[in-house]
N, C-alpha and C positions, 0 to 999 in steps of 0.2 A: 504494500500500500504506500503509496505517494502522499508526503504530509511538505507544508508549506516549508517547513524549517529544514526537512531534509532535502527539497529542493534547492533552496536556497546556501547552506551550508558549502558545497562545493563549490559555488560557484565565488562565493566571497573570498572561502580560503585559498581557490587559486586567485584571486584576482591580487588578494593581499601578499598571495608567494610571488606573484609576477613584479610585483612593485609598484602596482597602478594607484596613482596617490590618491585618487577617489574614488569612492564605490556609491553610488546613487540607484537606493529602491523605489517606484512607487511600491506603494501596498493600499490599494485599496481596499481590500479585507477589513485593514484597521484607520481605513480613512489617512493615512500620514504618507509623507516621503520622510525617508532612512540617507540620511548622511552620514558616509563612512569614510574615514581619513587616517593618515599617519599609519600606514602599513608595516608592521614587523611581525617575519616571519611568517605565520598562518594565519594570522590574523589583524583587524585592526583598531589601533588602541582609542581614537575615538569617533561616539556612535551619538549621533544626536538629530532626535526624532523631530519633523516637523508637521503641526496640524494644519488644518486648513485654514483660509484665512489669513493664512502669512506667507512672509518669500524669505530666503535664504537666499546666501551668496556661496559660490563653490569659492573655493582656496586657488588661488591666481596660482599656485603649484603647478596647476593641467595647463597655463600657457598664458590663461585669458583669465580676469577676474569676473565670474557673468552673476547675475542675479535670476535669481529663476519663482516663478509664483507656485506654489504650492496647490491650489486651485487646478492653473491649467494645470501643470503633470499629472492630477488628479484624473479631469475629466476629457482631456487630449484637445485638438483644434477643433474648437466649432466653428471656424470661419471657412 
């Protein structure tokens, strides 16, 4: 049986073994986007949840500093 966490699980830990400085979930399940940053070894050291309603900026690390709405990742383009 396929469970949300064990989905998700491999895919973080390689992402965090590759060295990808950010790992960005929707999850609408739980209504949030999952911010993941600062990669060591299998995993990464920080995890900070955002609800709807708000934006978040990624860490200029990935190249670009962007601001992203939490809303749309949520509910994708309606235009």
């Amino acid at each position: 049986m396929s469970t949300r966490r064990g989905d998700l699980s491999p895919t973080v830990e390689g992402c965090a073994r590759a060295g990808i400085p950010v790992h960005v979930v929707v999850d609408r399940k739980h209504d949030q986007v999952l911010l993941r940053s600062d990669p060591r070894s299998r995993e990464y050291k920080n995890k900070v949840p955002h609800k709807r309603g708000t934006s978040f900026t990624v860490p200029a690390v990935v190249g670009v500093e962007t601001k992203l709405s939490v809303d749309h990742l949520l509910d994708g383009d309606e235009d």
